[in-house]
N, C-alpha and C positions, 0 to 999 in steps of 0.2 A: 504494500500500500504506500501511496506518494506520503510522504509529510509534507505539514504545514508551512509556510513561508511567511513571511512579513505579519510578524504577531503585533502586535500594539503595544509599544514601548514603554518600560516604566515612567509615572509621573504626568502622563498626559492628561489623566482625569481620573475624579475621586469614583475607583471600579466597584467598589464597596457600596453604592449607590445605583443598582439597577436606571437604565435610561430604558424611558417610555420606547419601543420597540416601533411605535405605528409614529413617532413624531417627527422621523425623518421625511415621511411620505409625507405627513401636515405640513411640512413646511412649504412641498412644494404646491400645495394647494394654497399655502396662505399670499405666497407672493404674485399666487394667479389673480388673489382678487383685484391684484393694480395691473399687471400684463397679463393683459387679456389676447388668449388663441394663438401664445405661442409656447404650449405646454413642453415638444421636445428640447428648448434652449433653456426655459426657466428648471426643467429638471436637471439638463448638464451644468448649468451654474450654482445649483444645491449640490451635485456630487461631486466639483469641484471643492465647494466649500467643506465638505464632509472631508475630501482627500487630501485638505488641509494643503492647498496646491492655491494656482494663480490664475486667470481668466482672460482673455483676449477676444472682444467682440469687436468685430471688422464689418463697417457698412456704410452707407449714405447715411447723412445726417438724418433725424428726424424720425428715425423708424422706431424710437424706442429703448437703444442702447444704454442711455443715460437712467432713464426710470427703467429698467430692471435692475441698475448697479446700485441707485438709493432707494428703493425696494430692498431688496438683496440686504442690505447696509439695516434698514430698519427692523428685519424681524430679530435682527439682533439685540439684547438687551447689551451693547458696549457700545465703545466708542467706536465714530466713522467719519472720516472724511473724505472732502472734495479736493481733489486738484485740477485747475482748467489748465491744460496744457495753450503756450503759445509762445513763440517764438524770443522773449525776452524771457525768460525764464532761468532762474540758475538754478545750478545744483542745492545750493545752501536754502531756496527756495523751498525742498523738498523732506530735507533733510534735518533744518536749523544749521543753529550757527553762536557758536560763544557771543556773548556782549557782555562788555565792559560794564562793570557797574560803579560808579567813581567811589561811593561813600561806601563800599569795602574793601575799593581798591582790588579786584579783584576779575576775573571774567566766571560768568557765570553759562554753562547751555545752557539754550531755550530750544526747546524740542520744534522740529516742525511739522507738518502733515502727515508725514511718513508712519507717525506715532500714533499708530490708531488699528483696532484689532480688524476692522474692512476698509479701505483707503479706494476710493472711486479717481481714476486716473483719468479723466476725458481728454478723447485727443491726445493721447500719449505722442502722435509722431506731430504733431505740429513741435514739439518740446525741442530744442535743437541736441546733436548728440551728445553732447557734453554733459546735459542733464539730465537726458534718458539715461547716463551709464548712472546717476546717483541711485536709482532703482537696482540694480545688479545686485547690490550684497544686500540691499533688502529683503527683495524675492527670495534667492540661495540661505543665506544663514540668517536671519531673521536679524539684523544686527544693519547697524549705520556707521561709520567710522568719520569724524570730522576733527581736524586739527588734532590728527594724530591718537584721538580716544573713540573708544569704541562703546557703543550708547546701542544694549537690548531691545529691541523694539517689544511693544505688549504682544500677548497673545493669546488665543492665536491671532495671526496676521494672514490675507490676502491683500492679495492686490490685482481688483477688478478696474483692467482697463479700456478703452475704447479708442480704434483708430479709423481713421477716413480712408476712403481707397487714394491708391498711390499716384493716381493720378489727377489728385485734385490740387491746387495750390493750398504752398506753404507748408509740406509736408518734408516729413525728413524719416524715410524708413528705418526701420525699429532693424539692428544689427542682429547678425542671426545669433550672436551667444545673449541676446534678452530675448528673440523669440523661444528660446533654446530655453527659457525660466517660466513661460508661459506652460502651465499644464495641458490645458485646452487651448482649441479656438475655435470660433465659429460665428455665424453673424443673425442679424434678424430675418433679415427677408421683411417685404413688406406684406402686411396684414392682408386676409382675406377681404372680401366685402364688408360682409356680417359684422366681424371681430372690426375693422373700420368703423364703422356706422357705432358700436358697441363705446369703442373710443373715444370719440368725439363727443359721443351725448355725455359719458362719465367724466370730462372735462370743463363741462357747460359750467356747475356749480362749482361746490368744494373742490379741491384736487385730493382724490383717493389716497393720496400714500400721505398725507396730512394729518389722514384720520386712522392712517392702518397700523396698530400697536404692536409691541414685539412679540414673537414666537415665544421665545425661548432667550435663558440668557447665558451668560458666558461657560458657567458649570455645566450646563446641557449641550454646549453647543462640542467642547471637549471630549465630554463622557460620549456622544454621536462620532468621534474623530478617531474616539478610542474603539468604537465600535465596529469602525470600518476598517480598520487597523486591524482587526481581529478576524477580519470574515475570513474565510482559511481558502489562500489560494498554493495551489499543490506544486510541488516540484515540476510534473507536466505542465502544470495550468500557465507555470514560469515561463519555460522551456520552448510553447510554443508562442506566446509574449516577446521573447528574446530572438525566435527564427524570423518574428513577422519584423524587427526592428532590423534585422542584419540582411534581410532580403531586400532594405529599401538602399542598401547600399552597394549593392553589385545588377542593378537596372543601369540599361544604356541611356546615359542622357543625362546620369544625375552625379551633381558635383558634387554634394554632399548630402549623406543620408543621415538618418537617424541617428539619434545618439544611446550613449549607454543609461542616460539619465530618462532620456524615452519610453526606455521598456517600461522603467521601475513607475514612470506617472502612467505608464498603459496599465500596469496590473492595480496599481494603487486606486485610478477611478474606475477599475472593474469590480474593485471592493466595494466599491463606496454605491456605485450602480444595483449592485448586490444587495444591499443592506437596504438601499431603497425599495428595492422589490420581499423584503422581508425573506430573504434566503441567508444561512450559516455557511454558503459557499462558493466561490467565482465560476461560472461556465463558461467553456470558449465563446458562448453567442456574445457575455457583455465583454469578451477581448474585441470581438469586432462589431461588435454597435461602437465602442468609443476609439478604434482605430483610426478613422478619418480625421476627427474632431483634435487628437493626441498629435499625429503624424503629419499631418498634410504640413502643416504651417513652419515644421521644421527644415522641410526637405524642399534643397536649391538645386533647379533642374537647369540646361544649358540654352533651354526654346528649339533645340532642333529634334525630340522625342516626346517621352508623353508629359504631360502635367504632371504637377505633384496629386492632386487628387486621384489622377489615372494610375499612376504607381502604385498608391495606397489601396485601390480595387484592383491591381494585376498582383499584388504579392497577397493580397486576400484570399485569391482564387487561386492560389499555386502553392499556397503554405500548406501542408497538411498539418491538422491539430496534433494528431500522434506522429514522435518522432520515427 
């Protein structure tokens, strides 16, 4: 029989405290009451939040992007913040920065946005690259480094961001080792008719997410991290995780594939997809429901072969599950 892999690590959350088993699934029903009719993205950005990972929504302005990430941000009982990405923008913007205080003679940090257990990033590439890199040791080690000290960031910590497509002005493409820290990605789409029409009337009055209270707060939201941390994915369940990441690297056409940091968010939101569905165990089917979502956005193709999308559904269909 396989063993288990990626157990849930001591200290993440008080285990001694059973977590409500159906409240992973409430959540993603509670953030539906503000985005409305687009249940497969509001579920990938709850099992993100569960895999304790990072998020990247890629679209045209207006579709929504922004109220799913303060949504998202609200059924949390902690702290959240906003950053509007734009072209003056510095790193110490994101970060903080010591200030001098005269009458202790002294410098003191003052935390800045970064410092917050959901951090909503809009328009992350408008940011120029000098201060998208201040995001890098955030995302990776939960941690900010300025004038030489190193300042823990709370947690837990995502960081839900959003970018415009790349061919609109004022944009500065996100460098593939930050797409490389994004666990997912994926975008809105725009709304059906219905779920439109649905939108705009619930806009007329109040704004929904005003009035939408938290889910859950930070002890819950942990002991849910610990929970998906725990769903038991097997030595196979690994193994073929790990074929589907190394397969995107020996396709014609592609400069660089996957990485090894890939697999580990491909099995970790197979956990976390798992637990949403109230199962004690990963299936190959959630390795490739969140295969696209995981892979595409990492993988840099030459334009004279297939897409990265195409890649990710040609080693889909060539991988066999069992080795």
């Amino acid at each position: 029989m396989s063993t288990p892999l990626l157990p849930g690590s001591p200290g993440q959350a008080d285990t001694s405290t059973p977590v409500d088993p159906t409240l992973a699934a409430r959540l993603v029903d509670h953030v539906e009451r503000v985005v409305v009719g687009k249940r497969s993205v509001v579920t990938l950005s709850v099992a993100t939040l569960l895999a304790g990972g990072h998020l990247l929504l890629e679209d045209v302005p207006g579709v929504g992007k922004t109220v799913l990430a303060r949504t998202l941000a609200r059924t949390i009982d902690g702290q959240h913040t906003r950053i509007q990405g734009a072209p003056d923008l510095l790193p110490t913007d994101l970060t903080g920065a010591a200030v001098w205080r005269p009458r202790e003679e002294r410098f003191e940090f003052v935390a800045g946005p970064l410092f917050a257990n959901i951090v909503v990033v809009d328009e992350a590439n408008r940011m120029p690259p000098r201060t998208q890199a201040a995001l890098l040791e955030a995302m990776e080690e939960g941690q900010v480094s300025v004038d030489g000290v190193t300042h823990a960031l709370p947690q837990p910590s995502m960081i839900l961001a959003t970018q415009n497509p790349a061919e609109q002005h004022g944009v500065h493409p996100l460098p593939e080792s930050q797409l490389d820290r994004f666990t997912a990605a994926t975008s809105m789409g725009y709304p059906e008719a219905v779920d439109e029409v649905a939108i705009v009337a619930s806009q007329l009055g109040a704004d929904p997410l005003t009035t939408l209270p938290p889910l859950l707060d930070l002890h819950q939201l942990a002991g849910l991290q610990a929970a998906a941390r725990n769903v038991t994915a097997t030595e196979d369940l690994v193994g073929y995780a790990v074929r589907l990441v190394r397969a995107t690297r020996n396709r014609p056409g592609v400069r660089l594939g996957a990485s090894p940091r890939a697999a580990l968010q491909l099995v970790r939101l197979a956990q976390a997809m798992a637990l949403l569905d109230q199962r004690p165990v990963v299936l190959p089917d959630d390795i490739k429901r969140v295969a696209p979502v995981v892979l595409v956005h990492r993988l840099v193709v030459d334009g004279r072969g297939e897409r990265p999308d195409g890649v990710v559904q040609a080693v889909l269909h060539e991988t066999p599950v069992a080795a």
